[in-house]
C-alpha positions in Angstrom: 54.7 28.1 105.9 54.2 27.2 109.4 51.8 23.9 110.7 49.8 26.1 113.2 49.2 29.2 115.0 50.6 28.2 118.2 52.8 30.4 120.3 55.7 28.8 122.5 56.8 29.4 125.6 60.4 28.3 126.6 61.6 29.1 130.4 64.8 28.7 132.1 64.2 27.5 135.5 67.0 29.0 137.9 67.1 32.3 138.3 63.6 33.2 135.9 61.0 30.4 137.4 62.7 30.1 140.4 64.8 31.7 143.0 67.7 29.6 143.2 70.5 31.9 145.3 68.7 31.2 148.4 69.2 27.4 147.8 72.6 27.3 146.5 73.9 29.4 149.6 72.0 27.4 151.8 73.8 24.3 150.3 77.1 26.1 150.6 77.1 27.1 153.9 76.3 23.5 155.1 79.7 22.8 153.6 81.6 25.7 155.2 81.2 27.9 152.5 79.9 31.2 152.0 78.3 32.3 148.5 78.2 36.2 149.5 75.2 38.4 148.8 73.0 38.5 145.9 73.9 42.5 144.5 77.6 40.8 144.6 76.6 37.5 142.8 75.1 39.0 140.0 77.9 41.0 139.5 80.5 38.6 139.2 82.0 36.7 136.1 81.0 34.0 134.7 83.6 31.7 136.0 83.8 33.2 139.6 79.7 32.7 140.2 80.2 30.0 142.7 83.8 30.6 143.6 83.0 34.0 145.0 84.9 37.1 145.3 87.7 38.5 147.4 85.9 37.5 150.4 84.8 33.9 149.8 87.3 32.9 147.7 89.6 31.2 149.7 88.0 28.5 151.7 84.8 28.0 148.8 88.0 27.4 146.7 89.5 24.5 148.6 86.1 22.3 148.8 85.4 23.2 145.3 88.4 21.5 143.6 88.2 18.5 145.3 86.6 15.7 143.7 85.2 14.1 146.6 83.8 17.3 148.2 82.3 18.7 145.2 80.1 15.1 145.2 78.6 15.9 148.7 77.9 19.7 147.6 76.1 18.7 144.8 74.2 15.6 146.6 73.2 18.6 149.7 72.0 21.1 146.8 70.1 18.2 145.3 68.3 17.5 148.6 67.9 21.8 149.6 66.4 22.2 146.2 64.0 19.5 146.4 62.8 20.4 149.6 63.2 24.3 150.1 63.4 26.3 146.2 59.9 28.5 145.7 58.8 29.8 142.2 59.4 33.8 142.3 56.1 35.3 143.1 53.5 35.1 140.4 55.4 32.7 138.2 53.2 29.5 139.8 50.1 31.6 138.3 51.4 32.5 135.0 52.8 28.8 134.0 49.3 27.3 135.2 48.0 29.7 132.8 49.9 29.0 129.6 49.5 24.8 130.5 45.9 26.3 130.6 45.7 28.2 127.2 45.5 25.3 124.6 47.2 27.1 121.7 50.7 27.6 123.7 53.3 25.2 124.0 55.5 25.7 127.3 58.1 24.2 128.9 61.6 24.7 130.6 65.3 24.2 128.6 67.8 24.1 131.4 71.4 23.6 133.1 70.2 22.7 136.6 73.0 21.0 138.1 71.2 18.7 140.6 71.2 15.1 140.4 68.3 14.5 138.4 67.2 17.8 137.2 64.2 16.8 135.3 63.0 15.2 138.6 64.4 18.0 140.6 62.6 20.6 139.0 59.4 18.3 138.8 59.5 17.7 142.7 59.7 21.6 143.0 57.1 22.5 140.7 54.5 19.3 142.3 55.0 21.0 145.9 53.4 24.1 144.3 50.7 22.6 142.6 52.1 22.4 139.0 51.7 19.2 137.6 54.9 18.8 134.9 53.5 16.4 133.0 51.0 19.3 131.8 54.1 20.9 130.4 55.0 20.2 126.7 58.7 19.6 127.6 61.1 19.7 130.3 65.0 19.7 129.1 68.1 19.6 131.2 71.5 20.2 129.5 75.1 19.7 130.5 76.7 23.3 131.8 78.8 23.4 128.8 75.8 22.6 126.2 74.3 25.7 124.2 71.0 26.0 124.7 70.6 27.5 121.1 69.6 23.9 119.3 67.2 22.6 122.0 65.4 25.9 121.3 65.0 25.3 117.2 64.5 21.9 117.8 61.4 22.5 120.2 60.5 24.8 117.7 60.8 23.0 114.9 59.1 19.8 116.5 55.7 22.2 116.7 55.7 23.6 113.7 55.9 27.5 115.7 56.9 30.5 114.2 59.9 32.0 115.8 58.2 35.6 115.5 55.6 33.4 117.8 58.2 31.8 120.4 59.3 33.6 123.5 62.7 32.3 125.5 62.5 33.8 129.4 66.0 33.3 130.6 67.8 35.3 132.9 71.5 35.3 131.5 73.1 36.8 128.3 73.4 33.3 126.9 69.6 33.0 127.2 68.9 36.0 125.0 72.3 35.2 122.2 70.7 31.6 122.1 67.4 32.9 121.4 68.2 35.4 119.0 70.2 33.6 117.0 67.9 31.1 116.5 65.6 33.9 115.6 63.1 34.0 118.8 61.9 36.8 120.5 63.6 37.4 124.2 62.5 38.6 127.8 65.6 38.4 130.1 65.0 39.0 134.1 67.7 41.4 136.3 66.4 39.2 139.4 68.2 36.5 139.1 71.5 35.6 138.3 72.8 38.2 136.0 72.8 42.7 137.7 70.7 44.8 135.3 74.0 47.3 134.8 76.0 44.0 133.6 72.9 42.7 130.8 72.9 46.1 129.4 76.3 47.2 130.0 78.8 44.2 129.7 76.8 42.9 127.1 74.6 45.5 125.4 71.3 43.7 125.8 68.6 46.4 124.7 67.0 47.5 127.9 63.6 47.1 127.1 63.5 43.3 126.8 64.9 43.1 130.3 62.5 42.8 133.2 63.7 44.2 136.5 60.9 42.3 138.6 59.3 38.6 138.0 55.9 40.9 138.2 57.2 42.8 135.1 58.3 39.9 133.4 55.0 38.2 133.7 53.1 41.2 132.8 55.3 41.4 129.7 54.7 38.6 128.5 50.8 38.3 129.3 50.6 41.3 126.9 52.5 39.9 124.7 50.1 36.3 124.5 47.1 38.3 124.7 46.5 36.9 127.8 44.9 38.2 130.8 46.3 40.0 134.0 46.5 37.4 137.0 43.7 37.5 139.3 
């Protein structure tokens, strides 16, 4: 039925690869804006992420909604995130280590809003020691775009079996998308979405979420048969 025995790997970079909220709120406050803290972040609606809360609202709303000023925000992430974003701890190891297993495919599907995110997110992963072009695909998609047919159509381009495919995403969207498409799902708490919302808000099972980047890579390790980092 299927081409191979491959397995697949698909990542979403901010907020499962890499930790983002330091970045964005660095970018933010060089524009007289203040993101808030991470415990509130997560906890916020969709819509009010980078707006803020009670707190931040006001002035983060005024350089927001203007044209001009939302140019320069995105032109100072741009430059933050080249030069400052890290991987979350272990995840430099584990990618290295499905590039270096030769019957996975992995690469990243996601709605990085630098300029340039495929060569954002390749400047990132180069100062690291990742070379992208060792990854089988890197995809960038508008914010509005569903991720849900990038995902079938990497999997359909190799042949995989969705039993065999594994989406690591950090946002309810991540695990809909994959499961609708009819791949498995790992979903991390650390990043841009509060445990209590994933399981509560949106009744994602709680054992497919991983509190920790160390539990999500040891998850998945087990689950490709592969061994524990060194």
């Amino acid at each position: 039925m299927y081409a191979n025995r491959d397995r697949l790997v698909i990542f979403d970079a901010d907020g499962t690869l890499i930790d983002t909220f330091p970045v964005v709120g660095h970018a933010f406050t060089q524009h007289g804006m203040d993101l808030g803290d991470l415990e509130r972040f997560q906890r916020r609606r969709k819509l009010l992420k980078y707006i803020g809360g009670l707190r931040e609202f006001p002035k983060n709303l005024r350089q927001q909604f203007d044209k001009a000023s939302r140019k320069q925000i995105k032109q100072t992430l741009t430059d933050i995130y080249r030069q400052e974003a890290q991987p979350y701890p272990g995840m430099v190891a584990l990618l290295q280590d499905l590039i270096n297993t030769p019957d996975i495919r992995v690469g990243i599907v996601s709605r990085n809003v630098t300029i340039e995110p495929e060569q954002t997110l390749a400047i990132v992963l180069r100062r690291h020691g990742i070379d992208s072009e060792q990854l089988d695909f890197i995809k960038c998609i508008p914010l509005g775009d569903g991720k849900a047919p990038q995902f079938r159509r990497i999997r359909e381009t190799y042949g995989i079996n969705p039993l065999r495919t594994y989406v690591c995403g950090d946002e309810y969207h991540d695990y809909s998308e994959a499961t609708a498409t009819g791949l498995q799902a790992i979903i991390a708490s650390y990043g841009f979405e509060d445990y209590q919302r994933l399981v509560e808000s949106f009744n994602i099972p709680p054992e497919v979420i991983a509190k920790t980047p160390a539990v999500l890579a040891n998850r998945l390790r087990h689950a490709l048969d592969l061994l524990p980092a060194q």
